[in-house]
BASE-924416 format. One record per residue (C-alpha): residue number from 1; residue in one letter; y, x, z. Coordinates in Angstrom, 3 decimals, always signed. Layout:
REM residues N
NUM; a; Y; X; Z
...
This chain:
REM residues 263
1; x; +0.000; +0.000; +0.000
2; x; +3.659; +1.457; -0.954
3; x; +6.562; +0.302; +0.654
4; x; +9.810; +0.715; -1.708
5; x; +13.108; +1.360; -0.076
6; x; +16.422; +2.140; -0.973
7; x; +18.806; +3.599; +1.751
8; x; +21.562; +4.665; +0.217
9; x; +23.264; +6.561; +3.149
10; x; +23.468; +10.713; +3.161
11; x; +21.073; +10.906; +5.564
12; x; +18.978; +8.612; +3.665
13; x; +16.195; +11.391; +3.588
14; x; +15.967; +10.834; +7.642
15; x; +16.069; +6.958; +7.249
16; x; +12.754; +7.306; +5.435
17; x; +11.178; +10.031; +7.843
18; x; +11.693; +7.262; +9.984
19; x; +10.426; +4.329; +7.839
20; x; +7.205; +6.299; +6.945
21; x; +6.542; +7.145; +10.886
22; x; +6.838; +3.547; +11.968
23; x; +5.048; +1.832; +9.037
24; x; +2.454; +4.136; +9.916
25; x; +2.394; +3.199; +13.475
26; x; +2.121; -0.367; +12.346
27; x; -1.147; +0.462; +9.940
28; x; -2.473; +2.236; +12.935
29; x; -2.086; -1.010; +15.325
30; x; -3.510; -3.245; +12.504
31; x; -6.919; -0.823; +12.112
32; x; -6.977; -0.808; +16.257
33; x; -6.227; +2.758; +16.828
34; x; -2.897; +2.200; +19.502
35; x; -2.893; +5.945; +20.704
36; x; -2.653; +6.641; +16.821
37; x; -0.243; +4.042; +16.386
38; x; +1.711; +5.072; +19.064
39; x; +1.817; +8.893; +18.195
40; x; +3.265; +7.468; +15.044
41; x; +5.911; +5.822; +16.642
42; x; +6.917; +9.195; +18.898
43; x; +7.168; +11.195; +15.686
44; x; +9.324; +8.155; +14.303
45; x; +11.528; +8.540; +17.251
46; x; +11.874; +12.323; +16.389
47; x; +12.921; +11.743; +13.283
48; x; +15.688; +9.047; +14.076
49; x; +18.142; +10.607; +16.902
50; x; +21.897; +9.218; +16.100
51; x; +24.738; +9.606; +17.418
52; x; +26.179; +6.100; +15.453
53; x; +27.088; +3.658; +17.679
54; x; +26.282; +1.106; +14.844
55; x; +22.857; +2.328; +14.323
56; x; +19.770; -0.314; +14.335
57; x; +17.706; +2.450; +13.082
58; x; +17.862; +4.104; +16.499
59; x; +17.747; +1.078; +18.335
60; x; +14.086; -0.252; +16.597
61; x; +13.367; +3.454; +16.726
62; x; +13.642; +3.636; +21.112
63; x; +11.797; +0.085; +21.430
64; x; +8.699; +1.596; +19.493
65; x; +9.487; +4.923; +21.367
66; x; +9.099; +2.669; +24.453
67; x; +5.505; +0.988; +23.507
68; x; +4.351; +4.348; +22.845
69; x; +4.699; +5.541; +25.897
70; x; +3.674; +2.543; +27.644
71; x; +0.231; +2.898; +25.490
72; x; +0.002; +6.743; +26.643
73; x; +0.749; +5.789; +30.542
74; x; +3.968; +7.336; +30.286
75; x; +5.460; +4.532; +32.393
76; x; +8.811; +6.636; +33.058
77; x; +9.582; +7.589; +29.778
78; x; +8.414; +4.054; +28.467
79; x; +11.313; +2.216; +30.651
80; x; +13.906; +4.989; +29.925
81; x; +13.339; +4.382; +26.022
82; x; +13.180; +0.649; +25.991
83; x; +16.509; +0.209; +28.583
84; x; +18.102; +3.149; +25.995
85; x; +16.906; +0.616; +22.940
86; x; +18.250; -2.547; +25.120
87; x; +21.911; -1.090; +25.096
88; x; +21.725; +0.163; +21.480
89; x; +20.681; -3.502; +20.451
90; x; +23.634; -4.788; +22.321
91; x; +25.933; -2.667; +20.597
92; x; +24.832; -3.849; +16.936
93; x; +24.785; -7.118; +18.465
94; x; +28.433; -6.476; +19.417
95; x; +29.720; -4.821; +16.082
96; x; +27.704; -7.209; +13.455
97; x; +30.277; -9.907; +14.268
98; x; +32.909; -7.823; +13.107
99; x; +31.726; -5.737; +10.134
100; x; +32.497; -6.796; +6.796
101; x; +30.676; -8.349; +4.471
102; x; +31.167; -7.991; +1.010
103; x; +30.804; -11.610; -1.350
104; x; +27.921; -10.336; -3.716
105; x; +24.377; -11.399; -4.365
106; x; +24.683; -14.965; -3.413
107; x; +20.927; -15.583; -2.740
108; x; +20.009; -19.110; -2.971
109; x; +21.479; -22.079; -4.568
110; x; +22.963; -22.757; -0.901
111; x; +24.621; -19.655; -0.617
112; x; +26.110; -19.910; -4.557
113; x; +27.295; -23.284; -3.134
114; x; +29.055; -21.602; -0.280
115; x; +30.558; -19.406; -1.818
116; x; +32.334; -21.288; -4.474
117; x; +33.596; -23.392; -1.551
118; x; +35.300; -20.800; +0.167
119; x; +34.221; -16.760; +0.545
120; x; +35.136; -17.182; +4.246
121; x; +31.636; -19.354; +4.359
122; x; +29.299; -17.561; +2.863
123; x; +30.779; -14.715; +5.053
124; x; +30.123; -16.320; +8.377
125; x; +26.711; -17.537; +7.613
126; x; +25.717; -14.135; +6.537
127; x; +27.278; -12.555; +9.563
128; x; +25.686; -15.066; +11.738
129; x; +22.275; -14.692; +9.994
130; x; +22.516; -10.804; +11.292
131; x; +23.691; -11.687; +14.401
132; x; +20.225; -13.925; +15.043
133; x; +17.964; -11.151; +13.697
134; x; +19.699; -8.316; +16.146
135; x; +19.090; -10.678; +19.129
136; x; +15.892; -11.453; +18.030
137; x; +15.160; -7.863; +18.256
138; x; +16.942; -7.302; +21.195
139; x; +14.773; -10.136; +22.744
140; x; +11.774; -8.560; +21.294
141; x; +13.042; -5.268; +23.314
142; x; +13.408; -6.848; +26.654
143; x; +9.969; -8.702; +26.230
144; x; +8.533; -5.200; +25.161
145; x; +9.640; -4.053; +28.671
146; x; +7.265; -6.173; +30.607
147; x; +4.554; -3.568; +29.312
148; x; +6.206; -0.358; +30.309
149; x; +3.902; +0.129; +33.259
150; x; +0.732; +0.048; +31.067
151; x; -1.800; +0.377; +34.198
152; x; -0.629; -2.959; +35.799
153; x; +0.441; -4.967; +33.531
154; x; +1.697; -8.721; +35.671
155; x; -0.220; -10.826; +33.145
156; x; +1.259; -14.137; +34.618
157; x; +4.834; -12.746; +34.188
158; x; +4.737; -11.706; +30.796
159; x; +2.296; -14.799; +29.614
160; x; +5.614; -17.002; +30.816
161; x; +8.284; -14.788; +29.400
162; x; +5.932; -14.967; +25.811
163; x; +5.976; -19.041; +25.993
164; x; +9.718; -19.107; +26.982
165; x; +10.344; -16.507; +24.105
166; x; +8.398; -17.957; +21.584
167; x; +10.280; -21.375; +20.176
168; x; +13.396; -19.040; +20.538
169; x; +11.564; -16.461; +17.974
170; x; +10.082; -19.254; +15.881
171; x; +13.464; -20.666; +15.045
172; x; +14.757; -17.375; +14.101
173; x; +11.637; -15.607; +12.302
174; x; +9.753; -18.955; +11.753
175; x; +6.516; -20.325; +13.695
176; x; +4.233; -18.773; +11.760
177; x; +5.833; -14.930; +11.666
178; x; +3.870; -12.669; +13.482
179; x; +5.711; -11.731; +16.256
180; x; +5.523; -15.590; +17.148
181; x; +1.641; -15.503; +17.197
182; x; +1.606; -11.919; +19.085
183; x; +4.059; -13.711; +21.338
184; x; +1.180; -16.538; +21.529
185; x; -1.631; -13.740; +21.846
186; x; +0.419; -12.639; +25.046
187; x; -0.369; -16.252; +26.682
188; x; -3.817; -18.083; +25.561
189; x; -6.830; -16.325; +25.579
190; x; -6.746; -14.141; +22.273
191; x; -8.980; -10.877; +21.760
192; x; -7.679; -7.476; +20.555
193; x; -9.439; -7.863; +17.457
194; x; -6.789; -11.312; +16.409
195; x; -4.331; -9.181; +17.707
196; x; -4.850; -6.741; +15.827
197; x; -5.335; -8.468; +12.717
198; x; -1.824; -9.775; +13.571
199; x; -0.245; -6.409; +13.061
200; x; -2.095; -6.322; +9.754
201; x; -0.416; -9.595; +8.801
202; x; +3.368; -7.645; +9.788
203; x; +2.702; -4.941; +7.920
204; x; +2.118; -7.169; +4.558
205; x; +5.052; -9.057; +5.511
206; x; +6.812; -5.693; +5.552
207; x; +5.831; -4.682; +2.305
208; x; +7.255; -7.872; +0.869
209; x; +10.330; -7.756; +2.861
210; x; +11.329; -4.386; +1.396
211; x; +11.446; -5.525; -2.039
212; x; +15.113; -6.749; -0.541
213; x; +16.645; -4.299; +0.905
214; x; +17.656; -2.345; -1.862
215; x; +19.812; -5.253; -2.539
216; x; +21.087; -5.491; +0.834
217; x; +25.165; -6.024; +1.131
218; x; +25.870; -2.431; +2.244
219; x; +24.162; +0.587; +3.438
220; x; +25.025; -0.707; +7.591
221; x; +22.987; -4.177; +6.043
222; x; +20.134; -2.175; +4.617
223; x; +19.281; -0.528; +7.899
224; x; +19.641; -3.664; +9.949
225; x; +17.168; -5.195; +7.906
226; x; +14.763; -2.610; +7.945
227; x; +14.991; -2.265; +11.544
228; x; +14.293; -5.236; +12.340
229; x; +11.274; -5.434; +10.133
230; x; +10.014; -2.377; +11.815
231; x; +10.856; -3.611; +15.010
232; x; +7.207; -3.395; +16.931
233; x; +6.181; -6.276; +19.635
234; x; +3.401; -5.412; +22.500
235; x; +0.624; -8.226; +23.229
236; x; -1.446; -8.068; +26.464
237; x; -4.610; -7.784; +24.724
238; x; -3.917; -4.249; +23.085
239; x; -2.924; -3.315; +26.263
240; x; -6.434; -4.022; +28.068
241; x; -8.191; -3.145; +25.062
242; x; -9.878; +0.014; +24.324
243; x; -8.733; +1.964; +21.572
244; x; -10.600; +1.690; +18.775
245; x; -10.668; +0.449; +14.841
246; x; -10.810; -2.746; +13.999
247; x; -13.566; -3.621; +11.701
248; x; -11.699; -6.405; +9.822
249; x; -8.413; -4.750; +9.223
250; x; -9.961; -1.461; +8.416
251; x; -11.063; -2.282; +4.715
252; x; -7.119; -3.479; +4.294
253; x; -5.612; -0.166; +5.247
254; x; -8.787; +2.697; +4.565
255; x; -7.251; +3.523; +1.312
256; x; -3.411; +4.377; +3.248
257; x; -4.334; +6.489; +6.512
258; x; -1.338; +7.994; +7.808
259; x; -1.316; +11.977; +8.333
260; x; -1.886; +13.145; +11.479
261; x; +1.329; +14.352; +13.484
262; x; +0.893; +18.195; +14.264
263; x; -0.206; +18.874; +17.736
């Protein structure tokens, strides 16, 4: 499977260190190997440090960091990334209601309607559109943080947080995304093997989403989009579950194993 994606910043070369890491970590999850998935995610994180204060990139990039360590036992370094990825998804929060947005690429009949009506529409419905996906990750982020410490994880806490989070996801990504049904996996009895096969559904949905960012607004739009896809959500069953590869996601991702990082 090839994902496609145009960043068209300088340091677009580092964008798709990044992209590569994470999708990896996301093929890992979907074959059932977490400690591969989440060495992916670490070397993601090494290729991502910023210094932006608008930078979604970095903010997607500490919330993986964060599972990662949670799946290693590093419960320290797992809450120091996700509270880091917590304040970075405020501040995109913060400055996507004020960047512009330029009045191109009207999408949909709706959105050709809008902007004949006024450019000040189609403007605010875009910006607002943003807005939703950043807190959705943000929420995703904070809900992540239930798992830093790995060895004892409060099951009834974070099976409540998943059913409170869930319609509030669904309305934003849809009922049927994926991180809806991990966010069910995390309170009815679901075995690693779904769970996995979850992931494998995200990382198809991935591949189609990219086909759109190289038409996103701007080069700020492009990398909130594709942090957001790449934005990674914990379920209680990989947690408890042994590491491992899953037999019916393996066949769908055999022919794209991910290098090794170097030890």
């Amino acid at each position: 499977m090839t994902f496609a994606f145009e960043i068209r910043a300088a340091s677009a070369n580092g964008v798709k260190t990044w992209v590569d890491a994470a999708t990896c970590g996301l093929r890992e999850m979907a074959r059932g190997r977490k400690l591969e998935a989440a060495h992916r995610w670490l070397d993601a994180a090494a290729a991502s440090r910023s210094e932006e204060d608008f930078d979604p990139i970095e903010a997607a990039s500490r919330s993986n960091a964060g599972i990662a360590h949670s799946l290693l036992g590093n419960c320290t370094e797992a809450e120091q990334c996700l509270a880091d990825s917590e304040r970075a998804w405020r501040r995109v929060i913060h400055q996507s209601a004020f960047l512009d947005i330029p009045i191109t690429g009207a999408s949909s009949s709706f959105h050709f309607r809008l902007a004949a009506s006024g450019p000040e529409a189609l403007i605010e419905t875009r910006r607002r559109r943003y807005v939703q996906l950043s807190e959705a990750a943000l929420a995703m982020t904070r809900f992540n943080r239930l798992f830093a410490d790995s060895k004892n994880p409060k099951s009834n806490i974070i099976g409540a947080r998943a059913r409170e989070l869930r319609p509030i996801l669904a309305e934003i990504l849809g009922p049927a995304s994926p991180e809806t049904r991990l966010l069910s996996a995390s309170s009815e009895p679901v075995d690693a093997t779904s769970v996995y096969a979850i992931y494998a559904d995200k990382l198809t949905e991935v591949s189609v989403r990219t086909q759109t960012f190289a038409a996103a607004l701007s080069d700020r739009w492009a990398r909130l989009e594709t942090a957001i896809a790449l934005t990674a959500l914990m379920a209680l069953p990989v947690i408890v579950a042994r590491n491992g590869t899953s037999e019916s996601a393996a066949e769908e991702t055999r022919h794209t194993d991910c290098n090794p990082s170097p030890k």
